[in-house]
N, C-alpha and C positions, 0 to 999 in steps of 0.2 A: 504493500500500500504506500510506502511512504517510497518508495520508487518512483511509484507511478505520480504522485504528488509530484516529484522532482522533474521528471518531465515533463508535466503539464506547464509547470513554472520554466522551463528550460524554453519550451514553445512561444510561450508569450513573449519571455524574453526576447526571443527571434522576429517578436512585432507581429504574431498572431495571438487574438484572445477569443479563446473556445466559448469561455463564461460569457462574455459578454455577446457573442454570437447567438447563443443558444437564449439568453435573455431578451435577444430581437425578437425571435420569433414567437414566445411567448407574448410578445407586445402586439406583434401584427395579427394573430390570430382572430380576433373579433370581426377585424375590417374584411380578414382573406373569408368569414362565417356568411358575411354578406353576399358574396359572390354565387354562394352553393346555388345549385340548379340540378335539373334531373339529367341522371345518366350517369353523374358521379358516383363512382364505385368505393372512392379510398377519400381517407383523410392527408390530413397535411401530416409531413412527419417520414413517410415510408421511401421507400426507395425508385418507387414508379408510380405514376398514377394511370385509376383504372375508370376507364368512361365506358359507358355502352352506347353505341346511337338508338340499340334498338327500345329502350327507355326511354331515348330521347324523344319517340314518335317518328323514325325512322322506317324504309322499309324496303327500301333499295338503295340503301346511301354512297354515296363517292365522295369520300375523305377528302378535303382540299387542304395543305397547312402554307402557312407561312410565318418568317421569321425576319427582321427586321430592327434596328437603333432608332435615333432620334439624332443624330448626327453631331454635330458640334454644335448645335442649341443647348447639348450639356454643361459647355461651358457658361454660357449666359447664364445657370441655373446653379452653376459652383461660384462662377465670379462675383453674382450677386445676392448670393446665400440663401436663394427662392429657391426650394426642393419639392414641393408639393404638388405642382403639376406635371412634372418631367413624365411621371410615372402615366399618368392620362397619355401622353405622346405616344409611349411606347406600345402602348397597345390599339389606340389609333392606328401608328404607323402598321401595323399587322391584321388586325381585324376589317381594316376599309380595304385590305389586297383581299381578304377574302371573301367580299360580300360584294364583290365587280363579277363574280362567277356563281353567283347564285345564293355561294355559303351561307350559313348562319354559323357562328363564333361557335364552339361549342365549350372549349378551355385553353388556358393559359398558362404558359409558364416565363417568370422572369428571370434572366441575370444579373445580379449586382456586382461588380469587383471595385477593389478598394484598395489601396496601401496600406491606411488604417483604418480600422470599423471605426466609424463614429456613429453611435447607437441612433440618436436622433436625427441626426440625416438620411439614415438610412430607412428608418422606420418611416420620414416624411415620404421618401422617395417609394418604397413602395405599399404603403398609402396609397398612394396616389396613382398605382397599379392598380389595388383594389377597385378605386374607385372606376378605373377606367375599366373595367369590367362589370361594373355595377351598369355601366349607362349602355353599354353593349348588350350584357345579359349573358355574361359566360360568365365562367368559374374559375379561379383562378387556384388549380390542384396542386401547383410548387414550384419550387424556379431554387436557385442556387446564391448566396452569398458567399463571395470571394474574396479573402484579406490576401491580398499578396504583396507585403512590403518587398520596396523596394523599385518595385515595376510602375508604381504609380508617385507622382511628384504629392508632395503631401494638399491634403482636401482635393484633390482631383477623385473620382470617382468613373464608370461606364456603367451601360443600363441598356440590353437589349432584351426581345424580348420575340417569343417562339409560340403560334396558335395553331390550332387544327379545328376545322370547321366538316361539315358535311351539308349535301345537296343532296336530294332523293334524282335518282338519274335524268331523269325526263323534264325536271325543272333546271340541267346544269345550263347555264348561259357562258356560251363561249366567242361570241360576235360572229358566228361562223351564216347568223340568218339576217343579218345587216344589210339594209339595201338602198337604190338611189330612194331617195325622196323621205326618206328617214328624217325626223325630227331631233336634233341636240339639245337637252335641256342641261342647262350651268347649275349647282346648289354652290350656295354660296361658302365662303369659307369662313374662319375664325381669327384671322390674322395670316402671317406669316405662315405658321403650323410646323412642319421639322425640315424644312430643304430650303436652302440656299444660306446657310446662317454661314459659312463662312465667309462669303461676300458679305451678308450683314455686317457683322463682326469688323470686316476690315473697313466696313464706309465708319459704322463707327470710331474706329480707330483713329481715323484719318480725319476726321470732322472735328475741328477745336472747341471746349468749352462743351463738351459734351459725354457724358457718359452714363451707364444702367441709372443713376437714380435721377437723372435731369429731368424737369415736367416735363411730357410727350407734347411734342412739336406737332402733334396733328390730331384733329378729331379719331378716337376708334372706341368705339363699345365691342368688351369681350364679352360670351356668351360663355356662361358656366354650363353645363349640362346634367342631367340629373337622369338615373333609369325611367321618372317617368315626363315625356316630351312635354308635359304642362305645365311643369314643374324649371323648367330650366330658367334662368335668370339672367340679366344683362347688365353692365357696370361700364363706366367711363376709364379707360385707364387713365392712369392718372402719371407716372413715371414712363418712362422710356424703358424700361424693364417690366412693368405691367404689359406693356405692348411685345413686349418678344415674346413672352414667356407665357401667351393667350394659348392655350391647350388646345392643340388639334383636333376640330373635329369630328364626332363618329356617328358615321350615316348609318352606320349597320340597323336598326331598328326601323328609321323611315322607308329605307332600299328595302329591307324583307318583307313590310306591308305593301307598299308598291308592286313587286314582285307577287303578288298571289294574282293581279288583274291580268286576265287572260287576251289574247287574240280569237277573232273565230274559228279559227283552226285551234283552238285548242294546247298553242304554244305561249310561252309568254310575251306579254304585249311589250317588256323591257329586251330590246333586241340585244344591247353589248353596255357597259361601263367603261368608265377610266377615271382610278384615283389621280389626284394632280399632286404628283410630287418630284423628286428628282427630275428636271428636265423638262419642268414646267406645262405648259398647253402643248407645246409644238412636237413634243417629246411623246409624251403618253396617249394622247386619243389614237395617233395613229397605231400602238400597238394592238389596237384591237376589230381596226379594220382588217377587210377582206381587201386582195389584189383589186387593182383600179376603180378603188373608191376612196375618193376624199372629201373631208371632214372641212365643211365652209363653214367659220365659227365670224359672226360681226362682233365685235369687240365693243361699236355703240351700244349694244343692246344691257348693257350693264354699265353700271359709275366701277373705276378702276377705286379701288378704298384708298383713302389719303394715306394709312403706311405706305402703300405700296409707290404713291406720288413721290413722297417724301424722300426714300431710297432712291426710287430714281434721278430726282435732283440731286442730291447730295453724291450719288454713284456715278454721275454723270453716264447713266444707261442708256441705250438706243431704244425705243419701244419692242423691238423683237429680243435682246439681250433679256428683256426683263420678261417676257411672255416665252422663252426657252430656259428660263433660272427657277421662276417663282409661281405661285398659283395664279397670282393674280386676282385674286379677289373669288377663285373659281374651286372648289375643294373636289368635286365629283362630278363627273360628266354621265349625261342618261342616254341613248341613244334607245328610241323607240316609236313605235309605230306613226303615224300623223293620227287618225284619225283616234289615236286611246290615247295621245299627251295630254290634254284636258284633263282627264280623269286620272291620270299617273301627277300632274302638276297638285291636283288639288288631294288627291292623298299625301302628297313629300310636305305641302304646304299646313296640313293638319297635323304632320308629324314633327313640326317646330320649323322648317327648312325655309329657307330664300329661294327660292326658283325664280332660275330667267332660261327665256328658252333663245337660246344664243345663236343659231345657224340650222343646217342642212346636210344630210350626206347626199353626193353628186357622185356620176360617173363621171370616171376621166380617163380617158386614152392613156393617157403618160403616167405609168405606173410607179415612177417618183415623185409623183406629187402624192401625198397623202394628206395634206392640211395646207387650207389657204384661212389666215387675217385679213379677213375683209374689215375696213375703215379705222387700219392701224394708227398709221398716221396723224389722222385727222383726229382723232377722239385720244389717244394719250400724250401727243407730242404739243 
């Protein structure tokens, strides 16, 4: 006993604390209690977690998962000691890749790594995991806390985070029934959300008299979100840091009411999605077209949101640099039927959402065009 005593102490010493590790998750356990949904087989605690779909109301399901960070938006969230949203990003960032193919979230698992645990940040950080599975509606079954001194410069921190969803077969959307004359609808976004922070980062950098706690230079109301859509609440940022650090997004609830509205064939009336992130508008819609169709998106048909102004000026951005970097005011794109957007608009719109319906899918000879900005120029330069 008093060996193993010695060792344990010997560990620490080495800049890992087991105690205080195992004391985290004692902490987190109420928030992770929140998350439970059907289909969960295990508690937190074991060595795998065990889901069933067919509890889930499954019945010919096809697995989808995905796993995905929050990029260097962590920084903004260590430099200016805000820890409590990050954890909402990270599963945003994964759960909105899965619910562009039909999915519904089913569970979660997080990464934390560390240099040093620090109990409270860590607990804020995934908090705020929990919570972003609370507004999704998945569970979040385990994830992994990492002390590894040495690899991490001290209060630096990472945070990714790994989901598996399912689709009963017949409902998977793959953009594969996409066609000309197809309707585009934009939902709006929450700010910035987790892609492009490292240009952020540098305009700030570079911008004198200015840093995380400066009053915000431009009008933005963040929207907090809540599991239920009536429930969610909207605030002025108020710093330059309230405005980075505005929690990405998650459609996943509105897009799977949506999705139940049919076509008269019997397919879904939602032809294809595209989450907007790395690579902005120009980048993503077209991953989900079909060969020689392009995505005609008007860029009047929505106010670009004053962040997004504001970077620009200060980034000295070309209006395409900034609609190939950032959302743009755009978090999820809908591609579906003409004559069922109406009725898909005013379901997203009951489900708390902004909806604008932005463009058209067109046929085009030249199979390199896949996305044309119609009235770039004119409307954000």
């Amino acid at each position: 006993m008093k060996e193993q005593i010695e060792k344990i102490s010997a560990y620490k010493e080495a800049g890992v604390d087991i105690d205080a590790a195992a004391d985290l998750v004692e902490q987190i356990k109420p928030a992770i209690r929140n998350t439970m949904r059907s289909g969960v087989m295990s508690g937190l605690g074991g060595f795998g977690a065990l889901f069933d779909p067919k509890a889930a109301g499954y019945d010919d399901p096809i697995l989808v998962s995905s796993t995905d960070g929050v990029g260097t938006k962590i920084k903004v969230a260590i430099d200016s000691d805000t820890h409590d949203t990050i954890g909402i990003d990270a599963v945003a960032m994964c759960v909105n890749d899965l619910v562009v193919q039909g999915a519904e979230p089913l569970f979660f698992l997080d990464y934390f790594a560390t240099g040093k645990l620090e109990t409270d940040v860590a607990r804020a950080v995934i908090e705020g995991v929990a919570k972003g599975c609370e507004i999704t509606g998945c569970a979040l079954t385990g994830g992994e806390t990492a002390e590894m001194p040495g690899l991490y410069a001290d209060g630096d921190y990472d945070l990714a985070g790994f989901t598996v969803g399912a689709v009963n077969r017949d409902d998977l959307i793959t953009g594969d029934d996409i066609e000309d004359g197809n309707v585009i609808l934009g939902l709006g976004s929450n700010g910035v959300h987790s892609n492009g922070y490292s240009l952020v980062r540098k305009i700030i950098k570079e911008s004198d008299g200015i840093d995380y706690s400066s009053p915000v230079p431009f009008d933005m109301q963040i929207t907090i979100q809540d599991k239920n859509a009536e429930n969610q609440v909207s605030h002025r940022a108020e710093t330059l840091n309230d405005a980075l650090l505005a929690p990405t997004r998650i459609y996943v609830k509105s897009l799977l009411a949506a999705l139940k509205l049919k076509s008269k064939d019997g397919s879904p009336a939602i032809k294809g999605m595209a989450h907007i992130t790395g690579g902005g508008l120009t980048e993503n819609i077209p991953r989900v077209l079909p060969d020689k169709l392009a995505a005609h998106i008007d860029v009047s048909k929505w106010e670009l949101p004053d962040i997004f102004k504001w970077l620009k000026e200060r980034g000295n951005l070309d209006s395409y640099d900034l609609a190939r970097t950032l959302n743009c005011g755009i978090g999820m794109v809908v591609i579906c039927d003409k004559d069922q957007a109406a009725k898909i608009e005013k379901i997203l719109i009951n489900h708390g959402e902004n909806v604008y319906n932005i463009g058209e899918i067109k046929a085009h000879s030249n199979s390199d065009i896949s996305i044309v900005l119609d009235n770039l120029s004119s409307s954000w330069d």
